[in-house]
C-alpha positions as CSV (number, residue, x, y, z in Angstrom):
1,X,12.2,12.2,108.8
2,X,15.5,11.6,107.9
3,X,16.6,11.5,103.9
4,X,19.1,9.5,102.4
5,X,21.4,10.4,99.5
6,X,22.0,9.2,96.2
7,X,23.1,5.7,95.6
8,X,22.4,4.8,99.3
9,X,21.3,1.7,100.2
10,X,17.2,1.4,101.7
11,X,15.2,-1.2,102.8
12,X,11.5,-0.7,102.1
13,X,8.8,-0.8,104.7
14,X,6.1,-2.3,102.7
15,X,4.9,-3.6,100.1
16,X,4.5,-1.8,96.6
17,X,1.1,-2.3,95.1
18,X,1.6,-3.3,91.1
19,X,5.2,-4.6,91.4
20,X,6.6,-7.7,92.6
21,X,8.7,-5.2,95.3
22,X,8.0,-6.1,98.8
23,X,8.5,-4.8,102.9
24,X,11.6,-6.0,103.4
25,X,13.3,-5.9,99.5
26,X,16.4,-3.3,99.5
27,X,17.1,-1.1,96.8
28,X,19.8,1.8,95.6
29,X,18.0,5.5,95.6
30,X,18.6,7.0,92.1
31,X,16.6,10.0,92.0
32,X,14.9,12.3,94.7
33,X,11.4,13.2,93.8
34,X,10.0,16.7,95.2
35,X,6.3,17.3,96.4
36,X,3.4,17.8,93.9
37,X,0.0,18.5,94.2
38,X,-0.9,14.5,93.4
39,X,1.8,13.5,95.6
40,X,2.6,15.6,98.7
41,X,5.3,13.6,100.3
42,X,8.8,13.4,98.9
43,X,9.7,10.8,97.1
44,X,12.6,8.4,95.8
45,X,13.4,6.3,92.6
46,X,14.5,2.9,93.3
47,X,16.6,0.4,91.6
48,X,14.8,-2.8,93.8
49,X,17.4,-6.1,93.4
50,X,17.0,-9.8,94.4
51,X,19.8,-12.5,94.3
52,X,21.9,-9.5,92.5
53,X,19.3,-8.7,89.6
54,X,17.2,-5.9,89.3
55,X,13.7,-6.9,90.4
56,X,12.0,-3.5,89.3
57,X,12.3,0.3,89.3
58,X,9.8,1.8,91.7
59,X,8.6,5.3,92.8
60,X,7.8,5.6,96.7
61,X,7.2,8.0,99.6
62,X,10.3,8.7,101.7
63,X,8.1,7.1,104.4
64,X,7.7,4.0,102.6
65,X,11.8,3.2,103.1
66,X,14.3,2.8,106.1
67,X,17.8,4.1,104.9
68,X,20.9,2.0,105.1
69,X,24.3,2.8,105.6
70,X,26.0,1.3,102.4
71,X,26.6,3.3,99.4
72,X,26.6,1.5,96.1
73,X,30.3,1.8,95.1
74,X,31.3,2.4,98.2
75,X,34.9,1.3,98.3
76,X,35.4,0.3,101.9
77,X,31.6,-1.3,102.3
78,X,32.7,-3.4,98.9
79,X,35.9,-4.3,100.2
80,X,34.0,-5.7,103.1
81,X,31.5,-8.0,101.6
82,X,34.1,-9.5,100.1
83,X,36.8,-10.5,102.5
């Protein structure tokens, strides 16, 4: 399973229960999350956005997301989206 870094762009796989986050919403990593004994798989933090505003901040299994290649802030990806 491949992890992404900080502040790179994911699209999740499916839906999260209790939030209005679903498959197919993209989001910005913030935070990795390590193992524990509740929840075994590593995790991320999510900032989840729709039409450019945050839609929620959601905790998920690495498993649950497909990394992206953008980087929020990444010079050359911004310069690209908007020439």
């Amino acid at each position: 399973m491949t992890t992404a870094t900080l502040f790179q762009w994911v699209e999740l796989k499916q839906d999260v229960p209790n939030s209005p986050v679903k498959a197919g919403n993209k989001g910005v990593i913030l935070d990795h999350l390590n193992p524990t004994k509740t929840q075994p798989e590593e995790g991320y933090i999510l900032e989840v956005f729709e039409d450019g505003e945050t839609l929620d901040v959601v905790y998920v299994p690495i498993s649950w997301v497909n990394p992206l290649l953008e980087c929020w802030g990444n010079i050359e990806n911004d310069t690209k989206q908007t020439t």
